[in-house]
C-alpha positions as CSV (number, residue, x, y, z in Angstrom):
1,X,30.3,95.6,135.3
2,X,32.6,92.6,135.7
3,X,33.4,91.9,132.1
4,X,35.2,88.5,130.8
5,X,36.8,88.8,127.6
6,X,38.4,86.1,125.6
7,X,41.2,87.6,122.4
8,X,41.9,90.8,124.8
9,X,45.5,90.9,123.3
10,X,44.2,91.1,119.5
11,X,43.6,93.8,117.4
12,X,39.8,94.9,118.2
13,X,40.4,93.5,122.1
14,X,43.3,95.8,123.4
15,X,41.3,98.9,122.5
16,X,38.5,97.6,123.7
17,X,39.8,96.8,126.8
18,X,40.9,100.6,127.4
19,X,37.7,102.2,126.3
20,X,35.9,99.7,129.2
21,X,38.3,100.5,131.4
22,X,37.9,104.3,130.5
23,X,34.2,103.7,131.1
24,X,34.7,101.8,134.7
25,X,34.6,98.9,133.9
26,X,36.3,95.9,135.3
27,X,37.7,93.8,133.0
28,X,39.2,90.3,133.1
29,X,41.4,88.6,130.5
30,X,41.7,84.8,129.1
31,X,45.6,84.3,128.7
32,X,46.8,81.2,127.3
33,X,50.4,82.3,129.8
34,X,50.5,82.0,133.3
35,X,50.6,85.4,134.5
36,X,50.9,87.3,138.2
37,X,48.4,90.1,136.8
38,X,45.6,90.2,139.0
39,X,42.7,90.5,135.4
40,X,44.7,87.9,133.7
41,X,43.3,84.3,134.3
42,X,44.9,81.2,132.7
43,X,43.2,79.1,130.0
44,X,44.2,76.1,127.9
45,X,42.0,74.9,125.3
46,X,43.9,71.9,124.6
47,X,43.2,70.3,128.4
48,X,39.7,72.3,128.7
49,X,40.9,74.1,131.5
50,X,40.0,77.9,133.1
51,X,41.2,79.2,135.6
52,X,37.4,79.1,137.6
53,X,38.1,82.5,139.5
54,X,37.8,84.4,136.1
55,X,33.7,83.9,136.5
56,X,33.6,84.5,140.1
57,X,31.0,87.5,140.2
58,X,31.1,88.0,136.2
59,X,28.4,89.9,134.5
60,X,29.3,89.9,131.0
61,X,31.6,87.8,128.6
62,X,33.2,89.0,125.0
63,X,34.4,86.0,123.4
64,X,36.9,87.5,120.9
65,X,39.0,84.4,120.2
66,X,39.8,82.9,117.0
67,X,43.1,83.0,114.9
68,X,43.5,85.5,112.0
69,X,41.0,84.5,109.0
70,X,43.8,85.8,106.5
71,X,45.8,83.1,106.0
72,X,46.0,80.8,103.6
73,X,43.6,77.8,104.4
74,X,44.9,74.4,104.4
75,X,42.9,71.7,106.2
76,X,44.9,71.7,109.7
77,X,44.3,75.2,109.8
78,X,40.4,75.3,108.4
79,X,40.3,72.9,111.7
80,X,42.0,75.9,113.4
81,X,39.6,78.3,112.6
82,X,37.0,76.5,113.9
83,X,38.2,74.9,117.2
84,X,39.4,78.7,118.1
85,X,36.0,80.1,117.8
86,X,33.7,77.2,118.5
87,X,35.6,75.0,121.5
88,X,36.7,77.8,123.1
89,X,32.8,79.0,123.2
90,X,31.5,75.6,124.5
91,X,34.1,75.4,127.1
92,X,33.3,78.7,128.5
93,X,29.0,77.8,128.4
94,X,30.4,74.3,130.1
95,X,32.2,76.5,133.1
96,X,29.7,78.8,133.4
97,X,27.2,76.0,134.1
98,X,29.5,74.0,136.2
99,X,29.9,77.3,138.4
100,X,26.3,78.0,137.7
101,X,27.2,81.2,136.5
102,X,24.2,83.9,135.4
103,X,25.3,86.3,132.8
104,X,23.9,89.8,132.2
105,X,25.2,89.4,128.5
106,X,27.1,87.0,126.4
107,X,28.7,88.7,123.2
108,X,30.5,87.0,120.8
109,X,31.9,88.4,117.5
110,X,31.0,86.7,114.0
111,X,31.5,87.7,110.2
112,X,29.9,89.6,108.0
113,X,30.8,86.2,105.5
114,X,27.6,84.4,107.6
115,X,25.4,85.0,103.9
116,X,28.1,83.1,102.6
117,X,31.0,84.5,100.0
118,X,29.7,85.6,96.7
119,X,29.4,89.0,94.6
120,X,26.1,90.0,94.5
121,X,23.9,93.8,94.6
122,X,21.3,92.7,97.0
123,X,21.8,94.2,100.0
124,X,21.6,91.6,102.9
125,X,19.5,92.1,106.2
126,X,20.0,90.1,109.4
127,X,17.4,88.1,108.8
128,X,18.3,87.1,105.4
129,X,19.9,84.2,106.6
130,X,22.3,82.2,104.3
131,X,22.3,82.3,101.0
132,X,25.3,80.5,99.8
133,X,26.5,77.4,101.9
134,X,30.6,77.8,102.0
135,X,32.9,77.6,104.3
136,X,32.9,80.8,105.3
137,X,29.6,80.4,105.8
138,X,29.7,77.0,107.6
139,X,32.2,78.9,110.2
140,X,29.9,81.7,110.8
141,X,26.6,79.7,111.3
142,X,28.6,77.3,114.0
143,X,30.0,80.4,115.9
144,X,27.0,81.8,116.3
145,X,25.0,78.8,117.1
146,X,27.9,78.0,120.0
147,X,26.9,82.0,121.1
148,X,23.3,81.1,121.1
149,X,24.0,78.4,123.4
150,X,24.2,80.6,126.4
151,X,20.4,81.9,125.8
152,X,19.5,79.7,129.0
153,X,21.8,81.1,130.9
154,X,22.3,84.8,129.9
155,X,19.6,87.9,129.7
156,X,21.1,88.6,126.5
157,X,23.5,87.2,123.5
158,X,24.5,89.2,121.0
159,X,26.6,88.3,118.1
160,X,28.3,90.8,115.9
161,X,28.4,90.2,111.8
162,X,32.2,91.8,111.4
163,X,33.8,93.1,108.1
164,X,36.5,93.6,107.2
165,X,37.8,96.0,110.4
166,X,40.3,99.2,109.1
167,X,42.5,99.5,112.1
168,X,46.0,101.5,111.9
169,X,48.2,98.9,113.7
170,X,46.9,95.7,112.5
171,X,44.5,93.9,110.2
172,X,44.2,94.3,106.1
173,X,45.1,97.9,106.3
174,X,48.8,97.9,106.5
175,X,49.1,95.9,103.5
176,X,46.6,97.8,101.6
177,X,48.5,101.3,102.2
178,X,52.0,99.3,101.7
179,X,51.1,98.5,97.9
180,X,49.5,102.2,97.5
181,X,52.7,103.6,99.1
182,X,54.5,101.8,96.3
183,X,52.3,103.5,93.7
184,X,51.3,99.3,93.0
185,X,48.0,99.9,94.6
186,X,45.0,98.0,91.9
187,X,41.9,96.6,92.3
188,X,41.6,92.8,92.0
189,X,39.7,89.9,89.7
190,X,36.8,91.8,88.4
191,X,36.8,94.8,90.6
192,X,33.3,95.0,91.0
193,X,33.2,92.9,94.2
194,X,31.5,94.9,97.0
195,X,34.0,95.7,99.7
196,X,31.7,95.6,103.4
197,X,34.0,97.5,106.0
198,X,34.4,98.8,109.3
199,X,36.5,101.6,111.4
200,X,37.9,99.4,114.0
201,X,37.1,102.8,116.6
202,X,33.5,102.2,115.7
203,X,34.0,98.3,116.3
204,X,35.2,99.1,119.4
205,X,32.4,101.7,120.1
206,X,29.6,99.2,118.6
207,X,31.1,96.5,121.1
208,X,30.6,99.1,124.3
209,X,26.9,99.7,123.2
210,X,26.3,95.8,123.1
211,X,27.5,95.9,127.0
212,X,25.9,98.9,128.3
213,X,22.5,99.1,126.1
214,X,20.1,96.1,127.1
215,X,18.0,96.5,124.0
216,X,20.3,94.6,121.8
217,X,19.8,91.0,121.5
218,X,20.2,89.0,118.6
219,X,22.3,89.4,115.1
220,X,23.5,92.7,113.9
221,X,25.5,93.8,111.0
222,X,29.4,95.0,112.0
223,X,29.3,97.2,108.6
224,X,30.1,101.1,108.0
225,X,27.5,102.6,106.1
226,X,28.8,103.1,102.3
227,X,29.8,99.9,100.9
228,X,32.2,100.8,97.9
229,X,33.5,98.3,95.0
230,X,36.7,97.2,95.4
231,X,38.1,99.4,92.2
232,X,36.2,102.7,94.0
233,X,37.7,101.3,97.6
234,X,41.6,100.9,96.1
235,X,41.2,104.2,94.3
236,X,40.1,106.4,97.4
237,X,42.9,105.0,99.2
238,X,45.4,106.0,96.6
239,X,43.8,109.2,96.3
240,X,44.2,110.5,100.2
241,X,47.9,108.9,99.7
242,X,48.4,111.2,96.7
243,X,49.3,107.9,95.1
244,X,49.2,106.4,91.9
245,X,46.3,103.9,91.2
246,X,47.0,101.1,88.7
247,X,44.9,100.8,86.2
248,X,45.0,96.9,85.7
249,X,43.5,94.5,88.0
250,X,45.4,91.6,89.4
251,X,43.8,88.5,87.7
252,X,41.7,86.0,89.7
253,X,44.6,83.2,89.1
254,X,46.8,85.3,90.4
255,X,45.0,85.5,93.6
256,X,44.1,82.0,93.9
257,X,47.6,80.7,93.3
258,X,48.8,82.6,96.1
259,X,46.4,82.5,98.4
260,X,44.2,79.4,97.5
261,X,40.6,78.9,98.9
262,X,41.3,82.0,101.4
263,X,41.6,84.2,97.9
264,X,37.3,84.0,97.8
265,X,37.3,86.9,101.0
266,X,39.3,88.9,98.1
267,X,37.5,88.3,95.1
268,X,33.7,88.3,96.3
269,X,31.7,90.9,98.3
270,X,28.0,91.4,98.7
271,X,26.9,94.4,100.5
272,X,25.5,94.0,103.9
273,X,23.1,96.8,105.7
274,X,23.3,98.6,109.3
275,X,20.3,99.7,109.6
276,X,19.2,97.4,112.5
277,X,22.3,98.8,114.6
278,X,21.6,102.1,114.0
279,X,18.0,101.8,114.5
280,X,18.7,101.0,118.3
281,X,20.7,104.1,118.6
282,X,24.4,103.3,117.1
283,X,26.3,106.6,115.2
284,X,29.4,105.8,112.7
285,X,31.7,108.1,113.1
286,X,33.8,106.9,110.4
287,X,30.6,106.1,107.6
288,X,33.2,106.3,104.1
289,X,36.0,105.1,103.3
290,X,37.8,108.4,102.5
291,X,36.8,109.3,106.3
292,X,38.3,105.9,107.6
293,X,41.6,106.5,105.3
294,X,42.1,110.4,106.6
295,X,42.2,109.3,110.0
296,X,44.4,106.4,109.5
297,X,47.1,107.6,107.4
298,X,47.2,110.9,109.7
């Protein structure tokens, strides 16, 4: 397929882009530089414009755009968060109608924070819908409304609920092993918060079966399959480091003097299930986090 992808450079999109290539695919990329690259088409959000041969013949688009959620949240750059997920989405549906453009599939990534930000045991479904009406949430609900916006002119949307993605290179990860490597590594504010996560090969692999597999349409879960607190999360990790684990949690304040608002993604978890993804077929390779660590830190 002719496949469209917006975010190819970022963490999840530059393996992606190999494995579809691997597969034979063809892929195009959204640059915000003027390249000579013959998949790299030019985009600027700022003056609405791309580069209109990027949907010539296109079957598929992956809108993976949207600066890093990790950072502290002031109001310019809550603004940010949304007008890299959400304007970039509505001026893609606003080319593809101008160059009346059919799509096979439009896939767009969300977060698993959709239910909202809170600490809770219930374990939340798809079609729970929210349940606490923050930010976070606010963010996910208009992403995924702006991916819904392409149901009249694609077979399929899709629109994956992402956790927080273990990759070796990039991400939360890193900074997680840095503080273990120290023999600093702790859980935070209560501890208890439920940490949802995700294998960033499986991401990838979860992203090639929303391509390739026509059955899935709708919302689905971006989640490994056991969901650990974060105490039981910190002290795996320092375990397969051979590590020391601090016994004492940083305090809440701590968190939220440092990193303000954005502290919430740190101090609450629910857990989330997968059971709709792999009910259509999907297999983790990576379904703890000892499994996800071993292969990381190899």
């Amino acid at each position: 397929m002719n496949i469209l992808i917006t975010g190819g450079t970022g963490l999840i999109g530059k393996s992606l882009v190999r494995k579809l290539k691997d597969r034979n695919h063809h892929v195009r990329l959204l640059t915000r530089q003027k390249t000579d690259k013959s998949e790299e088409f030019y985009w600027n959000i700022t003056e609405k414009f791309i580069d209109p041969k990027a949907f010539e013949n296109v079957d598929c688009i992956i809108h993976l755009a949207g600066v890093n959620i990790s950072q502290k949240w002031t109001e310019d750059y809550k603004k940010e968060l949304f007008s890299s997920r959400i304007d970039t989405a509505n001026l893609l549906k606003e080319y593809c109608v101008k160059h009346n453009v059919h799509l096979k599939s439009f896939i767009s990534a969300s977060g698993i924070n959709y239910y909202g930000t809170f600490t809770s045991d219930k374990l939340l479904k798809e079609n729970d819908g929210i349940i606490q009406n923050d930010f976070l949430a606010k963010l996910c609900e208009d992403w995924e409304e702006a991916a819904d916006n392409f149901s009249d002119l694609a077979d399929r949307v899709v629109c994956l609920r992402t956790a927080m993605v273990l990759a070796k290179n990039g991400g939360a990860f890193p900074m997680l092993k840095k503080t273990v490597d120290f023999n600093i590594g702790s859980a935070v504010g209560s501890a208890k918060q439920w940490m949802n996560w995700i294998h960033t090969d499986d991401l990838v692999n979860m992203y090639i079966i929303a391509v390739e597999n026509s059955d899935l349409n709708g919302k689905f879960n971006a989640v490994a399959d056991q969901t650990p607190t974060n105490e039981q999360f910190m002290k795996s990790l320092a375990a397969i480091s051979n590590k020391f684990f601090l016994p004492i949690n940083v305090p809440s304040f701590v968190m939220k003097t440092v990193f303000g608002e954005m502290s919430s993604i740190i101090l609450e978890g629910t857990r989330a299930s997968n059971e709709k993804i792999k009910s259509l077929g999907f297999d983790f390779e990576f379904s703890t986090p000892e499994a996800a660590f071993t292969d990381l830190i190899k």
